[in-house]
C-alpha positions, 0 to 999 in steps of 0.5 A: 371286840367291844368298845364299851368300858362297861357291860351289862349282859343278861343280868339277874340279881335277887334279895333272897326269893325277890327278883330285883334285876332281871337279864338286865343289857347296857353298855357305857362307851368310853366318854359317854354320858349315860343315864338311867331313870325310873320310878323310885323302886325301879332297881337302879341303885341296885344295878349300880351296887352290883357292880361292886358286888353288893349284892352279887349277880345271880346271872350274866356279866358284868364287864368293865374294860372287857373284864369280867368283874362280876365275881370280883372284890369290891376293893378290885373294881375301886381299884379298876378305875371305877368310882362312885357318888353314892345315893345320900352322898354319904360324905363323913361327917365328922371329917374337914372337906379336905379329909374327906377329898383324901379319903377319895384317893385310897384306891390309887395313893396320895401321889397326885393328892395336891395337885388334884385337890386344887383341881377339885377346888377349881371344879367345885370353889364352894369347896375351896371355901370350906376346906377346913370346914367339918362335913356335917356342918355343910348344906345338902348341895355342898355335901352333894358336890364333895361326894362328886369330889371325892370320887373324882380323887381316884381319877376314875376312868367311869364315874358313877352317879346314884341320885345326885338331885336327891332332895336339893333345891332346884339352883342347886340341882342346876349348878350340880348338873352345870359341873357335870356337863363340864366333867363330860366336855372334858372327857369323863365317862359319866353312868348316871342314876337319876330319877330327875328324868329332865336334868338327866335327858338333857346331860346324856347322850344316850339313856335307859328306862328301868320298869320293874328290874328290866330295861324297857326302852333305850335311845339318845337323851334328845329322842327319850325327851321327846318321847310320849311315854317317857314325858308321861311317866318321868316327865308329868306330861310336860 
């Protein structure tokens, strides 16, 4: 039987006539950090996206805990242990810190919803700061980290991240990264889509490379870093 939470198999996903995925293999072990990098374009949001059936695979599986899901509800997989930090962080704007922590917790009830705001709180103290703060009014960074946050309020057992570095300064990026090699130490399942080849290679244990829709290579986060091709291509030469 496999051990992996999540499964790639063989899959294939199109915008109308355009293929964006193609037979499409990985896996993601219980409480391993895995990364994805490619170019922008690559298709990996959308590998992220199909996992909740937007858009929905054409070919293949899709397995989560050894479940096939690639036909299931997007409100199944939330509610499968399965949460998300979008590309854009997406937080809503109008909404304080705290509601948009609560929102988080929709997949599961508000049961833990105290106890797991002081623990977000504790995680991200930024946060704590501006609890009572609207959304909008936050940087780029503070709004990335309660997008993290908020994900983390459904006490998902994989956490996905699409592009957490996405248009911050290099601290913050660092402090970002700092947390979740925190969240890894303590257990969490970390799938990572990440054009900062760097940040990323150094987190994971182990990591893919997306060219075109397809995986192209494969290997720990310690042997893609040192890679001659990969350093080339993701890494400018460094």
């Amino acid at each position: 039987m496999s051990d992996a939470l999540l499964e790639f198999r063989e899959v294939d996903v199109f915008y109308g006539p355009i293929q964006a995925l193609q037979s499409v293999s990985l896996r993601v072990n219980q409480g391993e950090t895995v990364a994805l990098i490619g170019a922008n374009g690559a298709g990996k949001s959308t590998l992220l996206m199909s996992i909740f059936g937007q858009p929905r695979i054409s070919k293949g599986q899709i397995l989560f805990r050894g479940e096939d899901i690639s036909r299931k509800s997007t409100h199944f997989v939330a509610s499968s242990g399965i949460a998300q930090s979008p590309e854009g962080r997406r937080v809503f704007p109008d909404m304080t810190v705290e509601e948009n922590l609560l929102m988080g917790t929709i997949p599961i009830g508000e049961k833990y919803a105290a106890e797991d705001l002081q623990s977000m709180f504790e995680l991200f103290p930024r946060l704590k700061e501006r609890r009572k703060q609207r959304a909008m009014t936050m940087s780029g960074g503070e709004q990335q980290m309660l997008a993290i946050a908020r994900a983390l309020m459904s006490r998902p057992r994989l956490l996905l991240l699409d592009e957490p570095s996405l248009g911050l300064a290099p601290i913050v990026v660092k402090q970002i990264f700092h947390t979740l090699r925190e969240l890894a130490r303590n257990g969490m399942t970390i799938f990572l889509v990440e054009q900062n080849a760097h940040h990323a290679l150094k987190l994971a244990d182990r990591a893919y490379v997306m060219v075109n829709g397809q995986i192209r290579m494969s290997g720990t986060g310690a042997e893609l870093l040192v890679n001659p091709q990969v350093r080339k291509a993701y890494l400018g030469g460094i």
